[in-house]
TORNUPA-663015 format. One record per atom (N, C-alpha, C): residue number from 1; x, y, z. Coordinates in steps of 0.2 Angstrom, whole numbers, plus 5000, padded with zeros to 4 digits. Example, Ala and Ser with C-alpha at 12.3 -4.5 7.8 and 13.67 -1.06 7.14 Angstrom:
<rs>
R   num      X      Y      Z
R     1   5066   4972   5039
R     1   5062   4978   5039
R     1   5066   4984   5039
R     2   5064   4989   5035
R     2   5068   4995   5036
R     2   5064   5000   5039
</rs>
This chain:
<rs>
R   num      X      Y      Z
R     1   4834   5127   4987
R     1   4831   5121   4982
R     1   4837   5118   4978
R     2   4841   5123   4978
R     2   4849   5119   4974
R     2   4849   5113   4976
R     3   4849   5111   4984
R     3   4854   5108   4986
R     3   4850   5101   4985
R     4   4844   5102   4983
R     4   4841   5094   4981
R     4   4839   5093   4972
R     5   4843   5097   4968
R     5   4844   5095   4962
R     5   4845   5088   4959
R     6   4851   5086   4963
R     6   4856   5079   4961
R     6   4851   5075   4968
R     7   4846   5076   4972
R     7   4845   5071   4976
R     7   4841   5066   4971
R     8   4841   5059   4977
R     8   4837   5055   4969
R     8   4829   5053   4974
R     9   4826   5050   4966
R     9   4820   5051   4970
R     9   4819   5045   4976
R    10   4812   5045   4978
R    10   4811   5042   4984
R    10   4813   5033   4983
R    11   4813   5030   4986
R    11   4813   5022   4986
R    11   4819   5021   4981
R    12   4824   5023   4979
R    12   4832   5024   4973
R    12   4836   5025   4978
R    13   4841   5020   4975
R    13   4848   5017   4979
R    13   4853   5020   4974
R    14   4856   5024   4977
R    14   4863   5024   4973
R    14   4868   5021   4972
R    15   4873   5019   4967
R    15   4877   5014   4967
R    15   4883   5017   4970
R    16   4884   5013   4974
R    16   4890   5015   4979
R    16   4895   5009   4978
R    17   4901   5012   4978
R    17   4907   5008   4977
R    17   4911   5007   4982
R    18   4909   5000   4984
R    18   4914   4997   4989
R    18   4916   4988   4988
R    19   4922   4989   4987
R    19   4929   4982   4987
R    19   4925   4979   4994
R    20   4923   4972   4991
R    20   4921   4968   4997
R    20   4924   4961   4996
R    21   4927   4959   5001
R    21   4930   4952   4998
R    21   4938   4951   4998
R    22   4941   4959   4999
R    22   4947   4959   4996
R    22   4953   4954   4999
R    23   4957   4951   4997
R    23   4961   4947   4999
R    23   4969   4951   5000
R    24   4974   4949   5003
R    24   4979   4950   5005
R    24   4981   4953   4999
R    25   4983   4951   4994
R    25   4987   4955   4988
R    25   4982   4958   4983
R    26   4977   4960   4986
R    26   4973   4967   4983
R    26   4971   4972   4985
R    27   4974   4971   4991
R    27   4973   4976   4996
R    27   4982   4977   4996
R    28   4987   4973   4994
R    28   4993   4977   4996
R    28   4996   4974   4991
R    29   4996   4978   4984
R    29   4998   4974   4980
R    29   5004   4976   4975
R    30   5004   4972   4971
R    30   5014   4973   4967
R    30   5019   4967   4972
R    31   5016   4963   4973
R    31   5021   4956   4973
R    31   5022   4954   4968
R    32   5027   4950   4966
R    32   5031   4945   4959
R    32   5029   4938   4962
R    33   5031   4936   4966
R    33   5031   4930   4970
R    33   5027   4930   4974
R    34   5023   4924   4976
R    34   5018   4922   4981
R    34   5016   4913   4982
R    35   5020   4914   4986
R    35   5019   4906   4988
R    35   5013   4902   4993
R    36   5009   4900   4993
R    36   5006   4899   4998
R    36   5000   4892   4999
R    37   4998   4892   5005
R    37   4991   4887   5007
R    37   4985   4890   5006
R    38   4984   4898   5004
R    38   4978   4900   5003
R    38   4976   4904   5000
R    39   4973   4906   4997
R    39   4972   4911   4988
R    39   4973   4918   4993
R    40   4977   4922   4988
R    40   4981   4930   4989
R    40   4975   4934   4986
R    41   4973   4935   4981
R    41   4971   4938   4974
R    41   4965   4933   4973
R    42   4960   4939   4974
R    42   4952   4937   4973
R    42   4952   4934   4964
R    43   4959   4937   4963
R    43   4955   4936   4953
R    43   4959   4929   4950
R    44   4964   4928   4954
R    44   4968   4921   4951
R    44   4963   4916   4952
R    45   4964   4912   4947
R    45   4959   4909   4943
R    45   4962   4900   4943
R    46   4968   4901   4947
R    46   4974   4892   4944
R    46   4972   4890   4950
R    47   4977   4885   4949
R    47   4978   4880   4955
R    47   4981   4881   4962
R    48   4983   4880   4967
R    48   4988   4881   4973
R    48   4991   4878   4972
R    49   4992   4871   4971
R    49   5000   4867   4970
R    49   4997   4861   4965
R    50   5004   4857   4965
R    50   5004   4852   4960
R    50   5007   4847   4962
R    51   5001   4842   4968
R    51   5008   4836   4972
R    51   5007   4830   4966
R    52   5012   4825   4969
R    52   5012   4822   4966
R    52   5013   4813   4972
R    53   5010   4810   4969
R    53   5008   4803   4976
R    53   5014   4797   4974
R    54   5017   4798   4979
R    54   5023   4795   4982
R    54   5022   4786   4977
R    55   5019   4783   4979
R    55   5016   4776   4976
R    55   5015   4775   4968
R    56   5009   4780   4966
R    56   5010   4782   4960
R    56   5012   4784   4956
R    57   5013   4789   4958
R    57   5021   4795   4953
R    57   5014   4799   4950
R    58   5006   4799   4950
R    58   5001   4804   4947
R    58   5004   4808   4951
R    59   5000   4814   4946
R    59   5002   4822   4949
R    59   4997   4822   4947
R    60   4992   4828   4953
R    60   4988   4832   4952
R    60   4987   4840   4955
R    61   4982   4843   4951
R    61   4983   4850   4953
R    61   4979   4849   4957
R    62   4977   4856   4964
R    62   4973   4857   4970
R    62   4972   4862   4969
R    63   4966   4864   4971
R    63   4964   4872   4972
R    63   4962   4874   4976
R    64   4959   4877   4977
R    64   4956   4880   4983
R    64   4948   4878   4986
R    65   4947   4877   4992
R    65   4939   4878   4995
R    65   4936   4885   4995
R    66   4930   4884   4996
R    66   4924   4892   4994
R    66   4929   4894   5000
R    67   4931   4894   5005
R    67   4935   4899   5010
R    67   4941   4900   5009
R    68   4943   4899   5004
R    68   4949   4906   5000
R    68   4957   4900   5003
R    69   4955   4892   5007
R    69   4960   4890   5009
R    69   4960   4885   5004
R    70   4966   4883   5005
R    70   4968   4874   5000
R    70   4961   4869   5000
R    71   4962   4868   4995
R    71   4955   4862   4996
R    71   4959   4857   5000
R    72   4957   4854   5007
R    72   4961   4849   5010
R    72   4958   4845   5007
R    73   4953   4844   5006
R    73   4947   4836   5004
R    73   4951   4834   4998
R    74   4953   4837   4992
R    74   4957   4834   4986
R    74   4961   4832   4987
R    75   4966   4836   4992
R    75   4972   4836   4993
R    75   4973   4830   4997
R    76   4968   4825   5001
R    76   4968   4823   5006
R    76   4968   4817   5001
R    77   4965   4817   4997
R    77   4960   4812   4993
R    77   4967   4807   4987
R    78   4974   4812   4986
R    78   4978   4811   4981
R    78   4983   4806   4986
R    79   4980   4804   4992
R    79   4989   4799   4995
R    79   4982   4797   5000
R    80   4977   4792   4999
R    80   4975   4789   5006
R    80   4980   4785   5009
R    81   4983   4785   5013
R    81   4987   4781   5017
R    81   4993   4780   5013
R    82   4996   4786   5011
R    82   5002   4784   5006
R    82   5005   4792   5009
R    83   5010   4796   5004
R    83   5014   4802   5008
R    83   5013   4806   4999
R    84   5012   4811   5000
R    84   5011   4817   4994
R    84   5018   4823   4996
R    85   5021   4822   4988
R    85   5024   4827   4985
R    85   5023   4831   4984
R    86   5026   4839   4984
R    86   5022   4844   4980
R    86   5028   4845   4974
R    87   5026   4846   4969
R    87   5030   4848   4963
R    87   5031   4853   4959
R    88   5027   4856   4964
R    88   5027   4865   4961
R    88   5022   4869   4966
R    89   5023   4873   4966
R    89   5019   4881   4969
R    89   5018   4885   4964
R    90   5012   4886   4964
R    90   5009   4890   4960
R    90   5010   4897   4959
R    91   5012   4902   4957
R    91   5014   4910   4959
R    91   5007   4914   4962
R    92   5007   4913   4966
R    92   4999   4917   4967
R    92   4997   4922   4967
R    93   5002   4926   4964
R    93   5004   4935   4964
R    93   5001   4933   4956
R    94   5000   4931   4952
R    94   4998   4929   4945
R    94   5005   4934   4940
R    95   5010   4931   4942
R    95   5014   4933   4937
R    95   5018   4926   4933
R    96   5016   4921   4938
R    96   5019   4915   4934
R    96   5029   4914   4937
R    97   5029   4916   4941
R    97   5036   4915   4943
R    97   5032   4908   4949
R    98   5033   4903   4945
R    98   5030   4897   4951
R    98   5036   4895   4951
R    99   5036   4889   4959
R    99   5042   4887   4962
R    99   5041   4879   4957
R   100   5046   4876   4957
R   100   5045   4870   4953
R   100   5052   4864   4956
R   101   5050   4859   4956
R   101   5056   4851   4958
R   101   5053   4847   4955
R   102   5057   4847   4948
R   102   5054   4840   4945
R   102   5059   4834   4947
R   103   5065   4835   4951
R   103   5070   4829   4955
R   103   5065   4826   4960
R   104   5061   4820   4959
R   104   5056   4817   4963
R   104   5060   4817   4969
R   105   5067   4815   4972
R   105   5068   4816   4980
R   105   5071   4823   4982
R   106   5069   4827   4978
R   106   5071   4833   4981
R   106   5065   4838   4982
R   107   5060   4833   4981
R   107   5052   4837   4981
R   107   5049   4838   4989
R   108   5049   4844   4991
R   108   5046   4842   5000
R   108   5037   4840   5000
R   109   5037   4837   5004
R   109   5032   4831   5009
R   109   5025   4837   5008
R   110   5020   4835   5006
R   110   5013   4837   5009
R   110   5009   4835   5012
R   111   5008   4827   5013
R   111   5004   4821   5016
R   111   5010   4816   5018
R   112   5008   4813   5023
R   112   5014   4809   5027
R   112   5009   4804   5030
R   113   5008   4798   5025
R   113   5004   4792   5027
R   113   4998   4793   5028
R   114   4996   4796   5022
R   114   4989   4798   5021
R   114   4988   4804   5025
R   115   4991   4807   5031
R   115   4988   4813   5035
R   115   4993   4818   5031
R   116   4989   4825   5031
R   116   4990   4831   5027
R   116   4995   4837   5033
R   117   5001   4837   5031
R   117   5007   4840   5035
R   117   5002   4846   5038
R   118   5003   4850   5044
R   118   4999   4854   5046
R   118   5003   4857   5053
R   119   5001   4862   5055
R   119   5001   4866   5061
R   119   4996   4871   5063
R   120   4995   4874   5070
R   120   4986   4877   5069
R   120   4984   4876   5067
R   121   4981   4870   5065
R   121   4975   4866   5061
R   121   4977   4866   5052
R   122   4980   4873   5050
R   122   4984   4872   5041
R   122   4987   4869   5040
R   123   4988   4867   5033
R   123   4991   4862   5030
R   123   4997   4866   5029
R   124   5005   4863   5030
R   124   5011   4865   5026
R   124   5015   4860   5024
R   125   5019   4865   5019
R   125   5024   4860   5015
R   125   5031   4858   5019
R   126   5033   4852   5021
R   126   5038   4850   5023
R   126   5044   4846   5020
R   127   5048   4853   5024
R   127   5056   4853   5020
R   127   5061   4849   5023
R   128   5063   4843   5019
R   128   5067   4837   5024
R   128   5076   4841   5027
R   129   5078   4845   5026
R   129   5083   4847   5028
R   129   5088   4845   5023
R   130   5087   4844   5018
R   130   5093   4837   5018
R   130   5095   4838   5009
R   131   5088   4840   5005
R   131   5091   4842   4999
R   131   5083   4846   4996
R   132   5078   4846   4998
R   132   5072   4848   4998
R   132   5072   4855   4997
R   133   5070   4860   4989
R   133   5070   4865   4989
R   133   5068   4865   4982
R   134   5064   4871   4980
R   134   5060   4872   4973
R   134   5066   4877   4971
R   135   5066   4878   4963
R   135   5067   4883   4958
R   135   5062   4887   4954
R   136   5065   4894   4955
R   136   5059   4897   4952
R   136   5064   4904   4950
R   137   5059   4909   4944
R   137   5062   4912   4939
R   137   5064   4918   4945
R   138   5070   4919   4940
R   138   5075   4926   4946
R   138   5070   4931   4946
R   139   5071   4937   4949
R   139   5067   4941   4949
R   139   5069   4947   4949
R   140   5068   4952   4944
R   140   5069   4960   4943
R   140   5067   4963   4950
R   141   5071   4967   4952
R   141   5070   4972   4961
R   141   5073   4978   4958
R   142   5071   4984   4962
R   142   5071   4988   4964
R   142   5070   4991   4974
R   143   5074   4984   4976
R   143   5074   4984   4984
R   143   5069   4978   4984
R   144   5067   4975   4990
R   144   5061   4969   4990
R   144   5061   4971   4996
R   145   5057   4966   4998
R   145   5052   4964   5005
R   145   5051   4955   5005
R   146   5051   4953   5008
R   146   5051   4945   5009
R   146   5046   4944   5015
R   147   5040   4943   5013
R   147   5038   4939   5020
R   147   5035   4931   5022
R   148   5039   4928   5026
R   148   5039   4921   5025
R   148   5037   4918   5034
R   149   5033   4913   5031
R   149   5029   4909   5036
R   149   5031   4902   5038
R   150   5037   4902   5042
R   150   5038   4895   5043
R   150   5039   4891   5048
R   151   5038   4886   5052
R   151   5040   4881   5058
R   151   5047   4877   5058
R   152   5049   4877   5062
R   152   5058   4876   5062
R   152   5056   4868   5065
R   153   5060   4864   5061
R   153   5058   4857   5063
R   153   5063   4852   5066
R   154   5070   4855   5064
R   154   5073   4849   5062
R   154   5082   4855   5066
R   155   5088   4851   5071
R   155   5092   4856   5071
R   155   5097   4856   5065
R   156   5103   4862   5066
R   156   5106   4862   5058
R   156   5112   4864   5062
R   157   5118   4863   5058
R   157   5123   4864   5061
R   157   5126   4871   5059
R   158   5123   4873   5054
R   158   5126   4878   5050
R   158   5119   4883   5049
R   159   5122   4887   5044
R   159   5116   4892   5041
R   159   5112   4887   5036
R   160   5109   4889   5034
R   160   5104   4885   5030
R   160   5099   4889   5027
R   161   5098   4888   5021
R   161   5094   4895   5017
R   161   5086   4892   5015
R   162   5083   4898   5017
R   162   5076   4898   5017
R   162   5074   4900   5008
R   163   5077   4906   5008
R   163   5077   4909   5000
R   163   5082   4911   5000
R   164   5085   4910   4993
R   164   5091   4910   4992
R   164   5094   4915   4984
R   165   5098   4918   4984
R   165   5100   4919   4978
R   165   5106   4917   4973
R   166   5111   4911   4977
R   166   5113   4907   4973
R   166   5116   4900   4975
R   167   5120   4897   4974
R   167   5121   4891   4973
R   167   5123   4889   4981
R   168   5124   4895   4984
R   168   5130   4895   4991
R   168   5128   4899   4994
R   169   5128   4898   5002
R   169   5127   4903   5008
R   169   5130   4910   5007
R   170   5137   4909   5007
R   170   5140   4913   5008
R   170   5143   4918   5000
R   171   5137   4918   4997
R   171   5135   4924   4991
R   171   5132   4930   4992
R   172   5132   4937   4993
R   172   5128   4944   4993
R   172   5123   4942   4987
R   173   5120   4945   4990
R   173   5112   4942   4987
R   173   5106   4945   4992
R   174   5099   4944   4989
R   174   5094   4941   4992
R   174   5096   4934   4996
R   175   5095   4932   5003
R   175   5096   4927   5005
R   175   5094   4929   5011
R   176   5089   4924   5015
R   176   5086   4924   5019
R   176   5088   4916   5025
R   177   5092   4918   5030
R   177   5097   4911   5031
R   177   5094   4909   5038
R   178   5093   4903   5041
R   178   5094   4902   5048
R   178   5099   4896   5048
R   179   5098   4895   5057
R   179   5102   4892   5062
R   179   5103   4893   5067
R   180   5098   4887   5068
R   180   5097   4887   5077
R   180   5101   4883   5079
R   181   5106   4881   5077
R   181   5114   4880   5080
R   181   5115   4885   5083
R   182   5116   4893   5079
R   182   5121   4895   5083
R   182   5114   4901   5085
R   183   5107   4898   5085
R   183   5102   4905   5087
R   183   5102   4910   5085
R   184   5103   4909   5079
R   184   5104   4916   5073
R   184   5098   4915   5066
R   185   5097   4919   5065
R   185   5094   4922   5059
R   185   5097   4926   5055
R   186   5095   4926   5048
R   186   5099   4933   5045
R   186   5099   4932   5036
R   187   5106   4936   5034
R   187   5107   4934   5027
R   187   5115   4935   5025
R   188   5118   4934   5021
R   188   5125   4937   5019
R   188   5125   4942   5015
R   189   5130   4948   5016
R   189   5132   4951   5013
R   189   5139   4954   5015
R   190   5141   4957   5010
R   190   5148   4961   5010
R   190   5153   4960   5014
R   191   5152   4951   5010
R   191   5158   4947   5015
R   191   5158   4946   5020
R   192   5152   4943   5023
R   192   5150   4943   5030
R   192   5142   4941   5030
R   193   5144   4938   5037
R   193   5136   4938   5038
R   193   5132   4942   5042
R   194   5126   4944   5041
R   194   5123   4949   5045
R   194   5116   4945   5048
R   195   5116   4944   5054
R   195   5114   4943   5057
R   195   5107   4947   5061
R   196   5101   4944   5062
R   196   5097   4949   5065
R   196   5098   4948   5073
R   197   5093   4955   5077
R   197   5097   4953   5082
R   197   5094   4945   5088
R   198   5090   4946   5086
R   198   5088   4940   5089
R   198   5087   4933   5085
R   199   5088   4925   5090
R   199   5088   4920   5084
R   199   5080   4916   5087
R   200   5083   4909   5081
R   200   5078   4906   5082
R   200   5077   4899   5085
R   201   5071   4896   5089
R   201   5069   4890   5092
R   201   5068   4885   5089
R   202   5070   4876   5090
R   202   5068   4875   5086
R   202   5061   4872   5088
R   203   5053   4869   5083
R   203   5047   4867   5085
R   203   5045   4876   5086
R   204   5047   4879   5085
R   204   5045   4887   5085
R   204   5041   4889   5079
R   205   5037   4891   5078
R   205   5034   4896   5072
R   205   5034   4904   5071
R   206   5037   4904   5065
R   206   5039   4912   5064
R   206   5037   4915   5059
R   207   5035   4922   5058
R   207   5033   4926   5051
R   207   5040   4930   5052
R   208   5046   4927   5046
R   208   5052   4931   5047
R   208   5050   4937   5040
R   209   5052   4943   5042
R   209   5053   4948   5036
R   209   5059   4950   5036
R   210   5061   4954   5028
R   210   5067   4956   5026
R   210   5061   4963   5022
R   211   5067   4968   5024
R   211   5066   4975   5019
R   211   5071   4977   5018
R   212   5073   4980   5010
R   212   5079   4986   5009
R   212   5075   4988   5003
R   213   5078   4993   5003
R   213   5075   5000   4997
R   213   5082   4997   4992
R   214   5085   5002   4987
R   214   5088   5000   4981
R   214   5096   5002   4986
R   215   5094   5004   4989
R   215   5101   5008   4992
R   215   5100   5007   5001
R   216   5106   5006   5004
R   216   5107   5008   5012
R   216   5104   5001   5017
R   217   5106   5001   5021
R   217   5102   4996   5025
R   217   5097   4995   5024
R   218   5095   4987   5024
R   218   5089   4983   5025
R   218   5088   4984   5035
R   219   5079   4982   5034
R   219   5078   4980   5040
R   219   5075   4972   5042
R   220   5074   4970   5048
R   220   5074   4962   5050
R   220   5068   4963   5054
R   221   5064   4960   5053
R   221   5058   4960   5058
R   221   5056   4950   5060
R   222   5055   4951   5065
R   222   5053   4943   5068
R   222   5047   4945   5069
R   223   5040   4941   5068
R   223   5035   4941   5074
R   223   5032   4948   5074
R   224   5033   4950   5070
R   224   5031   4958   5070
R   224   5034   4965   5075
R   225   5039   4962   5074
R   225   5045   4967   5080
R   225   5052   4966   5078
R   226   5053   4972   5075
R   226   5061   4974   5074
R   226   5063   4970   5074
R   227   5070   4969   5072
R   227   5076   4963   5075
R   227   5081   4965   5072
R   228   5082   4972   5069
R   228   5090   4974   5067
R   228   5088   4975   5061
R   229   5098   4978   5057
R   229   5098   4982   5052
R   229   5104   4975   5047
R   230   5101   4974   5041
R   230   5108   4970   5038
R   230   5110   4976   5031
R   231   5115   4974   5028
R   231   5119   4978   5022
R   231   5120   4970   5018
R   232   5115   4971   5012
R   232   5118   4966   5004
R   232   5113   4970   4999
R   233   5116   4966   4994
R   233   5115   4969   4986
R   233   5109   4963   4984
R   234   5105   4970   4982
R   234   5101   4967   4978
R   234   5099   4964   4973
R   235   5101   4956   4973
R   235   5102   4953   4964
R   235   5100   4947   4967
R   236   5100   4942   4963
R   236   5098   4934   4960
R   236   5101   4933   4956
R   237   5106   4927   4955
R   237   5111   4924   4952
R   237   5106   4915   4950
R   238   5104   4913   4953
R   238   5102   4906   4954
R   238   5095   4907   4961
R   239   5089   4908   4959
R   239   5084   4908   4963
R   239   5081   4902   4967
R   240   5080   4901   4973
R   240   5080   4896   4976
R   240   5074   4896   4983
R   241   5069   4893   4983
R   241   5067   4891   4992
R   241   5069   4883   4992
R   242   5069   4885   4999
R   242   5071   4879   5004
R   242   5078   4877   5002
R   243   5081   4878   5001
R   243   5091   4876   5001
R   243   5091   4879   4994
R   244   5100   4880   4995
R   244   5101   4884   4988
R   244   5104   4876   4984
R   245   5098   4875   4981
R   245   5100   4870   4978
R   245   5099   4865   4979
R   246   5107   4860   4980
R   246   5105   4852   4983
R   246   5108   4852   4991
R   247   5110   4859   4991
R   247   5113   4857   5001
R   247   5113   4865   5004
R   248   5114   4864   5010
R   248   5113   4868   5013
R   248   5107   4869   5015
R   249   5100   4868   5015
R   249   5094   4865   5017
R   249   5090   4867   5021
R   250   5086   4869   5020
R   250   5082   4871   5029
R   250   5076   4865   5031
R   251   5077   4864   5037
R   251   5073   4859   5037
R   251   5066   4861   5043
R   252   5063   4865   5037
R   252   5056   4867   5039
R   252   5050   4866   5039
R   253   5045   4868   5040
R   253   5040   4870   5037
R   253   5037   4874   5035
R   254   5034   4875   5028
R   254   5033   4883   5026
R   254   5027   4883   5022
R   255   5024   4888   5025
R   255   5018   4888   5023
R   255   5016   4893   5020
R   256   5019   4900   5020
R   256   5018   4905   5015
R   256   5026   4909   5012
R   257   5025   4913   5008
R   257   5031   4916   5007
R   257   5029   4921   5000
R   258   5028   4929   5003
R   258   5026   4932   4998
R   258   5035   4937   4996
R   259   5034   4941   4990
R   259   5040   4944   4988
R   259   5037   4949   4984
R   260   5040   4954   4988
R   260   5039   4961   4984
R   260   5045   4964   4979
R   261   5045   4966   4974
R   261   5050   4969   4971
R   261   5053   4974   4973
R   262   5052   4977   4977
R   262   5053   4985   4980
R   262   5051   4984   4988
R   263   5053   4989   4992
R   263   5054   4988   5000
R   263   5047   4991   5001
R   264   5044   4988   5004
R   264   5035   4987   5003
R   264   5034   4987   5013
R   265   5040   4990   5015
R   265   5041   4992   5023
R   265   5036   4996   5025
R   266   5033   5001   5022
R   266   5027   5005   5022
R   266   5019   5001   5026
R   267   5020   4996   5020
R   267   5013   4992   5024
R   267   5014   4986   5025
R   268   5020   4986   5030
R   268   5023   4979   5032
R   268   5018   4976   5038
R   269   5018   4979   5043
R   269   5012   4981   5050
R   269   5004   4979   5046
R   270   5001   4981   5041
R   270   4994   4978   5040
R   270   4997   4971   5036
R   271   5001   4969   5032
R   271   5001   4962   5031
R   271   5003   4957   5036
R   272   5008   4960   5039
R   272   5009   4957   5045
R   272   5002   4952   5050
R   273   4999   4960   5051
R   273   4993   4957   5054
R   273   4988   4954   5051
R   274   4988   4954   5044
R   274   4983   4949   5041
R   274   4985   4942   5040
R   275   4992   4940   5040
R   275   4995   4934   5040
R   275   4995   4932   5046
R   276   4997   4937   5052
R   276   4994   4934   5060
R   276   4987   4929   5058
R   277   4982   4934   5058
R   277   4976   4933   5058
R   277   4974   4927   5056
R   278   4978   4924   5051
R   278   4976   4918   5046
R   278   4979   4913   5051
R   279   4987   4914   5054
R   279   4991   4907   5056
R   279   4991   4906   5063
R   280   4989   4912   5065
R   280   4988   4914   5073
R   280   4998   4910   5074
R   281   5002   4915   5073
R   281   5010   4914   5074
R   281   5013   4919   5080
R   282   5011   4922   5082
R   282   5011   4926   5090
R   282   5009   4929   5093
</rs>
C-alpha cells in the first residue's frame, strides 16, 4: 500500500516539465554574438535588423514572423522597387554586442530593386566585396567557436575577412579569412597563415566553423566535416564582419553568424545540424 501513497487521484494530471519551442541558443547556450535572419532565443523580445531604403535614407526596424523567420512582408514592404540597406544587426544572443554601419556606402544590400536578397528560398545580407562590413563591440573569450553561414559571390584576389580582429589580414587574432583565388580558407596566426585543409567555390554555400579552447590548436570544420588544425591567439583589437574595415572585404552573402566565447566544440555536430536543418547547406 506504500507504493500508492504519492499516487494522485483518479481523472488528475501531473505537472510535468517539459521545454517546448526551444530555439537554437536555448538549447546550446552562452553565445555573446548572434547574428542572424531568424530568432535564436525564444525570449528576445527586439528587432532582427535595421535597414535603411536606399531612396529615402528612412530606417526601419524588422522583426520577426510567428515562424521564428525575418518577417519578409515588412522587410519587403520598406524598398518596393528600390534596394534596402541594413544598418545594424541586432545581437540575438541578447547581450547587445549588435553589428552596426552608420557610413551609408559601406552598409551591405538586403533588397535589390525591390526583391529581398535570398538563397534556398531565405533572405541574406549581401556583401559588395568592395568596402561592406559592420562593427561591433570586442569581445571577452576564454577560447571561441564561430559559426558562420555564407554563399561566396564574387572572386577575390587575396584573403579577405569574414570576421576579423583587426584593421588587417595579416594580424594573430580571432580571423576567420577566405580566397577562392588561391581555394583556401582559414585565419592568420603566428606570423603565418594557417590554412584549412580544403578551400572554397565560388556560387557555393558553406557553414564554415572555428574552435580553440584558451590554449593549443584550434580546429576547422566545413560543412560539418573536419578540415584541419590552425594555431592563433585569442584577442580582438578592432572587431569586424564582412572586411576588416574599409578593405580587404568579402564579397558574400551571410546569413547567420553565431560566437561563442569558449570552444563550445562539444556540441558543435547538434548546432551544426540545426543550422543544416534551417539552410539545407549540404
Amino acid at each position: 500500500m506504500s507504493l500508492l501513497r504519492n499516487a494522485l487521484p483518479p481523472g488528475k494530471l501531473g505537472k510535468i516539465n517539459i521545454k517546448t519551442n526551444q530555439l537554437l541558443l536555448d538549447k546550446y547556450s552562452g553565445a555573446t554574438l548572434a547574428l542572424g535572419l531568424r530568432k535564436l532565443k525564444s525570449d528576445y523580445s527586439g528587432a532582427c535588423i535595421r535597414v535603411r531604403n536606399e531612396t529615402t535614407n528612412i530606417e526601419t526596424d524588422i522583426g520577426f514572423s510567428s515562424n521564428n523567420s525575418i518577417d519578409s512582408t515588412s522587410l519587403a514592404n520598406t524598398a518596393i522597387l528600390a534596394n534596402s540597406f541594413v544598418t545594424t544587426t541586432y545581437d540575438l544572443s541578447k547581450n547587445s554586442n549588435h553589428n552596426i554601419q552608420t557610413t551609408t556606402t559601406a552598409q551591405p544590400r538586403i533588397i535589390n530593386g525591390g526583391t529581398i536578397d535570398s538563397w534556398n528560398g531565405k533572405p541574406t545580407i549581401t556583401f559588395d566585396g568592395i568596402n561592406d562590413c559592420f562593427s561591433h563591440p570586442n569581445l571577452s573569450i576564454n577560447g571561441f567557436s564561430i559559426f558562420a553561414v555564407l554563399k561566396i559571390i564574387g572572386s577575390m584576389s587575396g584573403y579577405r575577412s569574414l570576421f576579423s580582429s583587426n584593421n588587417f589580414n595579416s594580424a594573430s587574432g580571432m580571423m576567420l579569412l577566405i580566397n577562392t583565388n588561391a581555394n583556401k580558407w582559414g585565419t592568420y596566426g603566428a606570423s603565418a597563415e594557417r590554412n584549412a585543409n580544403s578551400g572554397l567555390s565560388l556560387n557555393s554555400i558553406y557553414l564554415l566553423e572555428m574552435h580553440r579552447s584558451s590554449s593549443g590548436d584550434g580546429v576547422f570544420y566545413k560543412n560539418n566535416t573536419y578540415d584541419g588544425l590552425f594555431s592563433v591567439t585569442n584577442s580582438q583589437t578592432v572587431a569586424h564582419i564582412g572586411g576588416t574595415n574599409s578593405f580587404q572585404n568579402a564579397p558574400v552573402q551571410l546569413s547567420e553568424l553565431i560566437f561563442y566565447p569558449f570552444n563550445n566544440e562539444a556540441n558543435r555536430a547538434a548546432i551544426a545540424a540545426n543550422i543544416n536543418a534551417y539552410y539545407s547547406i549540404y
